[in-house]
mmCIF file of the N, C-alpha and C atoms, coordinates in Angstrom:
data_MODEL
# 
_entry.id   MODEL 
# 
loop_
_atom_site.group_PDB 
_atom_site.id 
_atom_site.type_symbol 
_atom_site.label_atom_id 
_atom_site.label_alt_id 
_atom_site.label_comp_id 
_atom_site.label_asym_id 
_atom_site.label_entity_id 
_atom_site.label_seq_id 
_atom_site.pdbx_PDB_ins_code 
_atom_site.Cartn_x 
_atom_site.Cartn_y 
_atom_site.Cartn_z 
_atom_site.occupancy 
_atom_site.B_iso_or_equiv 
_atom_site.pdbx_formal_charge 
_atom_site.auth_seq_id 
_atom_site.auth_comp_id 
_atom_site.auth_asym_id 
_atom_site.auth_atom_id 
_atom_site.pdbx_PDB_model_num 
ATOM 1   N N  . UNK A 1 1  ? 0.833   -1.187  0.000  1.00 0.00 ? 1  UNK A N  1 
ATOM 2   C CA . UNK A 1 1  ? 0.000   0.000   0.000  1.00 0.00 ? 1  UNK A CA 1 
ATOM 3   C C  . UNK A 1 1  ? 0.876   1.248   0.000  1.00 0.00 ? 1  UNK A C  1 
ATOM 4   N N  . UNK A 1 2  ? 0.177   2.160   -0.793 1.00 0.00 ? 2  UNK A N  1 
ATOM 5   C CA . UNK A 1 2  ? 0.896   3.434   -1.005 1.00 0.00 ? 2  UNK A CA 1 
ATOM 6   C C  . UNK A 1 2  ? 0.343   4.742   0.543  1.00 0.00 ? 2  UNK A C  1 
ATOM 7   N N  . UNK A 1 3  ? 1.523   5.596   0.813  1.00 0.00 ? 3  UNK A N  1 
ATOM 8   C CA . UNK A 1 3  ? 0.703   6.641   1.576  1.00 0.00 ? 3  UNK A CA 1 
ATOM 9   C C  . UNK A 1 3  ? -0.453  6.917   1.340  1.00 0.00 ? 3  UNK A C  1 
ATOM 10  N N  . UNK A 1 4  ? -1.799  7.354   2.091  1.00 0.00 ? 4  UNK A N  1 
ATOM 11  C CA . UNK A 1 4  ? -2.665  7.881   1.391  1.00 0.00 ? 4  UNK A CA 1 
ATOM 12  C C  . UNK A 1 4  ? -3.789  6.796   1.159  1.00 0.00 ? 4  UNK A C  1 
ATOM 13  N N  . UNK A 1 5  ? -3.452  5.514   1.142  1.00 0.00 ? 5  UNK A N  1 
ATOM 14  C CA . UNK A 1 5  ? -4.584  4.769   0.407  1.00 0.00 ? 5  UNK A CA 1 
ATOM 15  C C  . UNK A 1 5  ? -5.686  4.301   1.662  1.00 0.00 ? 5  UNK A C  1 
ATOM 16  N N  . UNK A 1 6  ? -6.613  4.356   0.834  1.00 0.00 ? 6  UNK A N  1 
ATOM 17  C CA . UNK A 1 6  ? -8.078  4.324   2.007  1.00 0.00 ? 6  UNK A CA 1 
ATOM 18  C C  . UNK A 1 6  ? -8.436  2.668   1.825  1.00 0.00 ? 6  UNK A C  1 
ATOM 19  N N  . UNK A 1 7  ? -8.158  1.996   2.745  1.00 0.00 ? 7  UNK A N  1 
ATOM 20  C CA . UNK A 1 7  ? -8.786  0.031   3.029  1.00 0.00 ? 7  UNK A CA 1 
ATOM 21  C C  . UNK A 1 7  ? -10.369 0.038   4.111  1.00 0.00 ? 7  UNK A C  1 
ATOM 22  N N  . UNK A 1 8  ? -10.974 -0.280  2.795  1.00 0.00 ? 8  UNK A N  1 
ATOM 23  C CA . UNK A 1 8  ? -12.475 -0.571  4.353  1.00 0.00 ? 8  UNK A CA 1 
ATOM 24  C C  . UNK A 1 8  ? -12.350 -2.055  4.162  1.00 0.00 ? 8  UNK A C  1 
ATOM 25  N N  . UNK A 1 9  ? -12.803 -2.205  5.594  1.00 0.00 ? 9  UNK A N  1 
ATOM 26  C CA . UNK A 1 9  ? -12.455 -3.860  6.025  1.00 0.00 ? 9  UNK A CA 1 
ATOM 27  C C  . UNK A 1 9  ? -13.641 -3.748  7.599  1.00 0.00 ? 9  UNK A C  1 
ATOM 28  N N  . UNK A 1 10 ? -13.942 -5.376  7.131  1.00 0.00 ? 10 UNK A N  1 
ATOM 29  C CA . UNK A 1 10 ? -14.640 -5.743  8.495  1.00 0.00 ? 10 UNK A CA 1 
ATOM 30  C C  . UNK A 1 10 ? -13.509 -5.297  9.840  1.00 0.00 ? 10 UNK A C  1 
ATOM 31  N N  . UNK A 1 11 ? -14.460 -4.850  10.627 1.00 0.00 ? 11 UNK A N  1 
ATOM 32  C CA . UNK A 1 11 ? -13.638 -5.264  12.177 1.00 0.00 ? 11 UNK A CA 1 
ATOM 33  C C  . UNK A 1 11 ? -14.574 -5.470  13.275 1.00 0.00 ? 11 UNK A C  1 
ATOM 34  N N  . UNK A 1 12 ? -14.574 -7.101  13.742 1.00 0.00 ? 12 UNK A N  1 
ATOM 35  C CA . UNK A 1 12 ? -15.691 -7.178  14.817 1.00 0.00 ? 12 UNK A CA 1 
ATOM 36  C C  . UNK A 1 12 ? -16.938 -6.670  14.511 1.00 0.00 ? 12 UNK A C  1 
ATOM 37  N N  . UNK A 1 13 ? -17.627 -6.754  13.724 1.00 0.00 ? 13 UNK A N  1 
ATOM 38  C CA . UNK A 1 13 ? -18.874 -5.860  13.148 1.00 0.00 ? 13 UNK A CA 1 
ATOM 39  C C  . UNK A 1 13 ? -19.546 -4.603  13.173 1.00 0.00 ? 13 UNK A C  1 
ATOM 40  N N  . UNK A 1 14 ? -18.622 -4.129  12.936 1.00 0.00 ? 14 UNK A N  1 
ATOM 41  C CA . UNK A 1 14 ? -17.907 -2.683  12.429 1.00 0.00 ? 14 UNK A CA 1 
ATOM 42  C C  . UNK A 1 14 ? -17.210 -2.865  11.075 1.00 0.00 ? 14 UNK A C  1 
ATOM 43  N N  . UNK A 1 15 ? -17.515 -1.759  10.369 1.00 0.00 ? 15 UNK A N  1 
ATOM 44  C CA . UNK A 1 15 ? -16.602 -1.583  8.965  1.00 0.00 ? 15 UNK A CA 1 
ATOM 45  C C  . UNK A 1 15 ? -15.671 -0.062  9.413  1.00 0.00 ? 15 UNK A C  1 
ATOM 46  N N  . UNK A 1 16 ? -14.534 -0.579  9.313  1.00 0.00 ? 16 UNK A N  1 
ATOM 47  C CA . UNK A 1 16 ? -13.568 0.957   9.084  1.00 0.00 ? 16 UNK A CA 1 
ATOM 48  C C  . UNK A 1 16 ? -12.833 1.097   8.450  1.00 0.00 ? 16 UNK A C  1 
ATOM 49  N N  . UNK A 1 17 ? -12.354 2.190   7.705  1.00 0.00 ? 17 UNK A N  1 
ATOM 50  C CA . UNK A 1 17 ? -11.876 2.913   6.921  1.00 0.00 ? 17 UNK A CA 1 
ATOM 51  C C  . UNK A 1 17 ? -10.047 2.945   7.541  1.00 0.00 ? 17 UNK A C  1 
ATOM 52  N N  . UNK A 1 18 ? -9.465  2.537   7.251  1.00 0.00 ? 18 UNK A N  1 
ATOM 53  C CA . UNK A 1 18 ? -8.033  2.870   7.239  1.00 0.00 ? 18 UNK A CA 1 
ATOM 54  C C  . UNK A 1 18 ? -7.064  3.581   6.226  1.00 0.00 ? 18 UNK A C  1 
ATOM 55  N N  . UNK A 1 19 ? -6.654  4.715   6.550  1.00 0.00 ? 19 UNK A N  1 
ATOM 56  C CA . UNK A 1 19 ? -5.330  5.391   5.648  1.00 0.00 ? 19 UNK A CA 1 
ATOM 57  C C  . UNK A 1 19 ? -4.532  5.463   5.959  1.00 0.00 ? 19 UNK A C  1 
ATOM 58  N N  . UNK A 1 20 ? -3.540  4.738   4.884  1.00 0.00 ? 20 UNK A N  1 
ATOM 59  C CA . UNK A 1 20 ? -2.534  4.726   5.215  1.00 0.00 ? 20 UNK A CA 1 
ATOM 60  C C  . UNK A 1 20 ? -1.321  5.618   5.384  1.00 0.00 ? 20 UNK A C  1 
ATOM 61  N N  . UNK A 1 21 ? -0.506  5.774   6.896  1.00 0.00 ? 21 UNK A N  1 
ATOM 62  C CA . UNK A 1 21 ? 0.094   7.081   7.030  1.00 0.00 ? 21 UNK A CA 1 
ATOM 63  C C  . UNK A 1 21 ? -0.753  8.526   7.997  1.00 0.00 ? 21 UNK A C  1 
ATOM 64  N N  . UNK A 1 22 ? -2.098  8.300   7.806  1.00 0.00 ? 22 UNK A N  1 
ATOM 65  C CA . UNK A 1 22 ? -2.890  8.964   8.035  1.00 0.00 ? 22 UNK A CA 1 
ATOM 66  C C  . UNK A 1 22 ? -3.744  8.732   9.492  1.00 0.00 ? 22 UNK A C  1 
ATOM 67  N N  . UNK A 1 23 ? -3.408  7.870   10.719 1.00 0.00 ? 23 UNK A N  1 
ATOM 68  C CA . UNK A 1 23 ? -4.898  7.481   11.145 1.00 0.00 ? 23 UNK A CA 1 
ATOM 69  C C  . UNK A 1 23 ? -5.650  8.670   11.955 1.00 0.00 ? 23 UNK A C  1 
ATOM 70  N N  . UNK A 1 24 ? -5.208  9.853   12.000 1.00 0.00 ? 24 UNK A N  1 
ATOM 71  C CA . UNK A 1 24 ? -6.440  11.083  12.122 1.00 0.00 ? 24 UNK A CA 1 
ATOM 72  C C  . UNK A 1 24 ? -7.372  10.880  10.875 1.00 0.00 ? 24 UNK A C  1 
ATOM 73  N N  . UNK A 1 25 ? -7.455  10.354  9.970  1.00 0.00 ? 25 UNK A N  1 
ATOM 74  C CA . UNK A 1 25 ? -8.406  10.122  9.065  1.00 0.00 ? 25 UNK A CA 1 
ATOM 75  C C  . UNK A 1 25 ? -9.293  8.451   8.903  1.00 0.00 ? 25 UNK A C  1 
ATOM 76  N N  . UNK A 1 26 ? -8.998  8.269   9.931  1.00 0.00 ? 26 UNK A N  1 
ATOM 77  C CA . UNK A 1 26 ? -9.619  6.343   9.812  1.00 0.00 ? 26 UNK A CA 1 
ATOM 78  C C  . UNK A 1 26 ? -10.603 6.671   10.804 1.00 0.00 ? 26 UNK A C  1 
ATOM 79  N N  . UNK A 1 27 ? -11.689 6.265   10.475 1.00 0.00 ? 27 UNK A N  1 
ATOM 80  C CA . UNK A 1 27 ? -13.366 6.294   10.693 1.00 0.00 ? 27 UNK A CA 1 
ATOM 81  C C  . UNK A 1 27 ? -13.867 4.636   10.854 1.00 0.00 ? 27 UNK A C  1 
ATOM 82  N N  . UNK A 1 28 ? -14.710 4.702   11.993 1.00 0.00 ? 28 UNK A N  1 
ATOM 83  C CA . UNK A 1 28 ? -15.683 3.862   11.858 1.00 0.00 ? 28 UNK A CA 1 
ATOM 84  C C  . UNK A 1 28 ? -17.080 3.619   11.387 1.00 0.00 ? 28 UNK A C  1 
ATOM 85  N N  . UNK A 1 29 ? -18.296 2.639   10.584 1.00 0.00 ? 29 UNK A N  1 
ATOM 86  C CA . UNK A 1 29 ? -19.840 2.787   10.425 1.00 0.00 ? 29 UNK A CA 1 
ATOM 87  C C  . UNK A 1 29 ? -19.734 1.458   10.388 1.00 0.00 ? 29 UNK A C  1 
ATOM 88  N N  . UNK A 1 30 ? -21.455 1.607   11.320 1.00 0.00 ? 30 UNK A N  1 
ATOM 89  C CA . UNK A 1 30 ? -22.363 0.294   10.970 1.00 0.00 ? 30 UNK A CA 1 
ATOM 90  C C  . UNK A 1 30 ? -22.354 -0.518  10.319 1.00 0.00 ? 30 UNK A C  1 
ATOM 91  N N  . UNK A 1 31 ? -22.170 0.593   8.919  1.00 0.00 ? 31 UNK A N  1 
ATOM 92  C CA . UNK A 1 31 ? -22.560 -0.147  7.515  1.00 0.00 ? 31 UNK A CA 1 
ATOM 93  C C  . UNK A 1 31 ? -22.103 -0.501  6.905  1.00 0.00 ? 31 UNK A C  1 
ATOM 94  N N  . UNK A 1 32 ? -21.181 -1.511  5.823  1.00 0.00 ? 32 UNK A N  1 
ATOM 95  C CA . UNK A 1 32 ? -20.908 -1.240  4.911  1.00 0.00 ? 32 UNK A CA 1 
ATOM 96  C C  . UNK A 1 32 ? -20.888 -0.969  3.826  1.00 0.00 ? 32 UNK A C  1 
ATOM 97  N N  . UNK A 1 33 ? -22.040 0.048   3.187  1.00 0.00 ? 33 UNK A N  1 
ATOM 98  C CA . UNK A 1 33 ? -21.860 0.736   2.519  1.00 0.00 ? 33 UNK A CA 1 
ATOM 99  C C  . UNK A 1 33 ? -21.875 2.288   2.300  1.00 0.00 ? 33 UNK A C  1 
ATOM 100 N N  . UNK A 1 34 ? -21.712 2.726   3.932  1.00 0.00 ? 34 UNK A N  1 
ATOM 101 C CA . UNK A 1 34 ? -21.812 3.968   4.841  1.00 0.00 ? 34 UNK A CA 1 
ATOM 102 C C  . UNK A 1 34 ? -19.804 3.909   4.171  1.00 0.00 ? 34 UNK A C  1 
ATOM 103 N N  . UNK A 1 35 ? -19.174 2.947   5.091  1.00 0.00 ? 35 UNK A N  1 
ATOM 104 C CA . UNK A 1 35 ? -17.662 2.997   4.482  1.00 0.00 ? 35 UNK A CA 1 
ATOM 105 C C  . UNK A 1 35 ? -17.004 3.339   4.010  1.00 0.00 ? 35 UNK A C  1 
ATOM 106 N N  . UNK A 1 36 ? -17.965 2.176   2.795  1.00 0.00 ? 36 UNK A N  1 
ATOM 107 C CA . UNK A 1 36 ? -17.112 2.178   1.163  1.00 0.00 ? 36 UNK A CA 1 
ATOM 108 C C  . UNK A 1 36 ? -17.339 3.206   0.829  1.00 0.00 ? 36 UNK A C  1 
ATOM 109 N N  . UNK A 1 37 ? -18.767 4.225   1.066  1.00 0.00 ? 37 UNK A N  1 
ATOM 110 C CA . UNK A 1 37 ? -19.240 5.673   0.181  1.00 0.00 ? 37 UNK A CA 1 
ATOM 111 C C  . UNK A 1 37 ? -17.839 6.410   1.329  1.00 0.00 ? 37 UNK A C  1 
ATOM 112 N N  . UNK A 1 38 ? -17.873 6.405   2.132  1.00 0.00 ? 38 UNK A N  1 
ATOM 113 C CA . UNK A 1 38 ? -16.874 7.303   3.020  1.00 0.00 ? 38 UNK A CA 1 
ATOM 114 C C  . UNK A 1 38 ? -15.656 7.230   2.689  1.00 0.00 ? 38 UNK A C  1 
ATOM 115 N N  . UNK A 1 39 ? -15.033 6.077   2.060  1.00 0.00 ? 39 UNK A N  1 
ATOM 116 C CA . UNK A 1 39 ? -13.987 5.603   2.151  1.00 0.00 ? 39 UNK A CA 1 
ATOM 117 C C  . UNK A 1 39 ? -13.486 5.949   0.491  1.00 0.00 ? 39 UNK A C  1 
ATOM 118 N N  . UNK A 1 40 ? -14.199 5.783   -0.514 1.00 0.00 ? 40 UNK A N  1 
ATOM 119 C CA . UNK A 1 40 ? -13.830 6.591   -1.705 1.00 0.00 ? 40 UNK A CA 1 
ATOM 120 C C  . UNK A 1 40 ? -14.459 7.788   -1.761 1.00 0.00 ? 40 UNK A C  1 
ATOM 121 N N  . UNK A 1 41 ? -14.769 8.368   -1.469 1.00 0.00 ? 41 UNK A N  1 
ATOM 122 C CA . UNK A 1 41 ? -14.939 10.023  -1.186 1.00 0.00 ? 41 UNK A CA 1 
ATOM 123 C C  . UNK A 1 41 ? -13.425 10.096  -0.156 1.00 0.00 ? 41 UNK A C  1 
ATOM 124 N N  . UNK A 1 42 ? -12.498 9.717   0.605  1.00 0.00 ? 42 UNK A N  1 
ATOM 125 C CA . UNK A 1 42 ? -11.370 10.291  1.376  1.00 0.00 ? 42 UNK A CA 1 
ATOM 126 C C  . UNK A 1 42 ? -10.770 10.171  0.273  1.00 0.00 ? 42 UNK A C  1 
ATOM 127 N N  . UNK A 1 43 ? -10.607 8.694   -0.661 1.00 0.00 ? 43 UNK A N  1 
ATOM 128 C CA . UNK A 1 43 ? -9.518  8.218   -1.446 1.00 0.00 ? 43 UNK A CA 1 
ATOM 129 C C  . UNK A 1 43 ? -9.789  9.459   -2.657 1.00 0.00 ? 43 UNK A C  1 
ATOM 130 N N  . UNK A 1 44 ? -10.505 10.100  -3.095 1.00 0.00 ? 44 UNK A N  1 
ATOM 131 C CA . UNK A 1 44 ? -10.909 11.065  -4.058 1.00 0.00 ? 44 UNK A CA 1 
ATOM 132 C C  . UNK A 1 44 ? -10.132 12.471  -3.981 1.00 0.00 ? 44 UNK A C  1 
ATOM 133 N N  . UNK A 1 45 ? -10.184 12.428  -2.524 1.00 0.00 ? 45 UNK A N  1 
ATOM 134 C CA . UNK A 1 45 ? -10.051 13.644  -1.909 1.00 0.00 ? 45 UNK A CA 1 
ATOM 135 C C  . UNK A 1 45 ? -8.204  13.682  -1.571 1.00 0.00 ? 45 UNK A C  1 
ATOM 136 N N  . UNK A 1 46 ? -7.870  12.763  -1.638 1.00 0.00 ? 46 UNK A N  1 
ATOM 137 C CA . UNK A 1 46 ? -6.393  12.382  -1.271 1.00 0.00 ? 46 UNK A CA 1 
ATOM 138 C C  . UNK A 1 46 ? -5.743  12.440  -2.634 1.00 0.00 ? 46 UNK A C  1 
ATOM 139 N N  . UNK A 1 47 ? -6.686  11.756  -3.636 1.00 0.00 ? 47 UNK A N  1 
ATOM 140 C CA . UNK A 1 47 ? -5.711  11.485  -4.873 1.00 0.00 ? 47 UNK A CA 1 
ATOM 141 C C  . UNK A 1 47 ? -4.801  9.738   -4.474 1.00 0.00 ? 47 UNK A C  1 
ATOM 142 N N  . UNK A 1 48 ? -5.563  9.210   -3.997 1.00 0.00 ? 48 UNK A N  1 
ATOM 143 C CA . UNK A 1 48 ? -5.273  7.885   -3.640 1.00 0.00 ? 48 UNK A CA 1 
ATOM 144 C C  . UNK A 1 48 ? -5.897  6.793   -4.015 1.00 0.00 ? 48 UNK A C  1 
ATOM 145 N N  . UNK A 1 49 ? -5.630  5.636   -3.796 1.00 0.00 ? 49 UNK A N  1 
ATOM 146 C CA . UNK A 1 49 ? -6.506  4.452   -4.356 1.00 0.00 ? 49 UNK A CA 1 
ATOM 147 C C  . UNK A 1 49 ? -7.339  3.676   -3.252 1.00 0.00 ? 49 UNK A C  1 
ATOM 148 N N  . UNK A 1 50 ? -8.760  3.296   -3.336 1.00 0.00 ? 50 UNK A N  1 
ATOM 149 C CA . UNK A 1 50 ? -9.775  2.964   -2.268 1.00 0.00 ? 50 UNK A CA 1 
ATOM 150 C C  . UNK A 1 50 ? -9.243  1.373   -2.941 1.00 0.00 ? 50 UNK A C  1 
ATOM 151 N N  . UNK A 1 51 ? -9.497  0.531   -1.670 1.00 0.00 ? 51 UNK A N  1 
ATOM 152 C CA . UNK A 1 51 ? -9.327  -0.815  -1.075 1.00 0.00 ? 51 UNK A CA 1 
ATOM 153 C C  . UNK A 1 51 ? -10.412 -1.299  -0.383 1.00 0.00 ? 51 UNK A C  1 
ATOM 154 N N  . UNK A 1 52 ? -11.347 -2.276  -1.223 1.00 0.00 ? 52 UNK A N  1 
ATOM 155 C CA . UNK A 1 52 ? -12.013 -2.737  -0.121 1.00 0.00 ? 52 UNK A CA 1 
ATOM 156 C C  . UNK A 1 52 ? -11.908 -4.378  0.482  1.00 0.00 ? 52 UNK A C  1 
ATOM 157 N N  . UNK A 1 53 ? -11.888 -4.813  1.554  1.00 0.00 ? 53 UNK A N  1 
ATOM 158 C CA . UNK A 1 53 ? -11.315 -5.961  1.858  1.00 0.00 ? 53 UNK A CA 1 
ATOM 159 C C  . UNK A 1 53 ? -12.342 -6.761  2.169  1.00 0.00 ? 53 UNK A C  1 
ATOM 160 N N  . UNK A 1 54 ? -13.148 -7.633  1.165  1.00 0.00 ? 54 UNK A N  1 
ATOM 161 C CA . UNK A 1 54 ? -13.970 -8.871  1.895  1.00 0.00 ? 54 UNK A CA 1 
ATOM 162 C C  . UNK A 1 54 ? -14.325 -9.388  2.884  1.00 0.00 ? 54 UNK A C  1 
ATOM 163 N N  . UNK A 1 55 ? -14.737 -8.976  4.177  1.00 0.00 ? 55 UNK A N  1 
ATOM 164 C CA . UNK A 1 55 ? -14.882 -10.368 5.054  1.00 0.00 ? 55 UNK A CA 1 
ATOM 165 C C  . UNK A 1 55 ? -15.355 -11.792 5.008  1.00 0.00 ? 55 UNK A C  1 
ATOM 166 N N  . UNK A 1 56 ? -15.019 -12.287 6.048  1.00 0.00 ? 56 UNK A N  1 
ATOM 167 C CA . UNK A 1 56 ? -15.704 -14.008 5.820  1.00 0.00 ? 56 UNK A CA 1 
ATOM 168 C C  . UNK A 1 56 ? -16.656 -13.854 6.590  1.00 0.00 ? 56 UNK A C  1 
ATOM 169 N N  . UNK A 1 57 ? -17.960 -14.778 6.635  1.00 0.00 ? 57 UNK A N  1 
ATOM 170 C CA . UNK A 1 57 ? -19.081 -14.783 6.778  1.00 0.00 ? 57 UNK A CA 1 
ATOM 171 C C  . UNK A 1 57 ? -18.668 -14.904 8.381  1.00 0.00 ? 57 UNK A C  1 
ATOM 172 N N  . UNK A 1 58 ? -19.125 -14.498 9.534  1.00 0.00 ? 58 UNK A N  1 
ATOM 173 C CA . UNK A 1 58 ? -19.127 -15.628 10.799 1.00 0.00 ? 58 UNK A CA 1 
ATOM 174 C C  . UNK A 1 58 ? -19.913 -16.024 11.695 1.00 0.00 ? 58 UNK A C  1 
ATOM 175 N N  . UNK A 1 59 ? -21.409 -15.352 10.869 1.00 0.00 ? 59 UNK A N  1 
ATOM 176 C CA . UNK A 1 59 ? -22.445 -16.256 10.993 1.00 0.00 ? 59 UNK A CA 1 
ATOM 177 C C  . UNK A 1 59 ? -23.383 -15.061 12.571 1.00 0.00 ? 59 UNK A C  1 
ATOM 178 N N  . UNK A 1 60 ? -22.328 -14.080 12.638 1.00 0.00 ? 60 UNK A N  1 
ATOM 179 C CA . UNK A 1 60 ? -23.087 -12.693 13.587 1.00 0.00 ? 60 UNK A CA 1 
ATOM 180 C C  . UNK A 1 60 ? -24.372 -12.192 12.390 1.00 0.00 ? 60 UNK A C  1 
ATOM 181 N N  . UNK A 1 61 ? -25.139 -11.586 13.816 1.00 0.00 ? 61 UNK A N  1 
ATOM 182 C CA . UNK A 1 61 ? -26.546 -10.983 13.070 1.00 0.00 ? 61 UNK A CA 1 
ATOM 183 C C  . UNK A 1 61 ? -26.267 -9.853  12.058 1.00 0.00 ? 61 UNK A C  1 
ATOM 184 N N  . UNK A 1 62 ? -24.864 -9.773  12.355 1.00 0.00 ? 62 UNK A N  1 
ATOM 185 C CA . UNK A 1 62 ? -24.274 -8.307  11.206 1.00 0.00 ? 62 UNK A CA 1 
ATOM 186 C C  . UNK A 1 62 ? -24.040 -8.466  9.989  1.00 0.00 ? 62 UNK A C  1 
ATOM 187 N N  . UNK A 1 63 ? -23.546 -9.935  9.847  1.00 0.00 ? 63 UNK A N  1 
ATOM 188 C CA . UNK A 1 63 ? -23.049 -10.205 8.524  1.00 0.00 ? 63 UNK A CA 1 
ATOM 189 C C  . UNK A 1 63 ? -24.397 -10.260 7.306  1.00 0.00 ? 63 UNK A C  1 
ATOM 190 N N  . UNK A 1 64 ? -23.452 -9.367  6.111  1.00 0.00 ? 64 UNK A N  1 
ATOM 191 C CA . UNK A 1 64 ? -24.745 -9.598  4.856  1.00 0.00 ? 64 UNK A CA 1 
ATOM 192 C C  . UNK A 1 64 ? -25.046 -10.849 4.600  1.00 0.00 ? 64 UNK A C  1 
ATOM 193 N N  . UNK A 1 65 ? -26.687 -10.727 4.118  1.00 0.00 ? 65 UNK A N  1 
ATOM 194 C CA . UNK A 1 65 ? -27.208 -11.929 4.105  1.00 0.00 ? 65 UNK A CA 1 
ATOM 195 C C  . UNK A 1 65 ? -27.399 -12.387 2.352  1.00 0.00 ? 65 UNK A C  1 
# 
């Protein structure tokens, strides 16, 4: 990963936003697609590249169905 680049990724059922170099700019949401919209709108705004990272299912009431 380059400075700058925005990764949304599961955490514990939570989605957050990580930049790299940056974490005054790493955010948490509910949602994930609260995130990903959050998370390429930073990467836009940086001139950086958005990352989004798959989770595995683990069967919490959070996970998409």
């Amino acid at each position: 990963m380059s400075q700058n680049d925005v990764t949304t990724r599961s955490n514990r059922g939570q989605w957050e936003n990580a930049v790299e170099g940056r974490p005054e700019l790493s955010a948490s949401f509910s949602s994930r697609e609260e995130a990903i919209d959050q998370g390429r709108a930073t990467a836009d705004e940086l001139g950086s590249r958005h990352i989004v990272e798959d989770a595995e299912p683990t069967g919490a009431p959070t996970d998409e169905g």
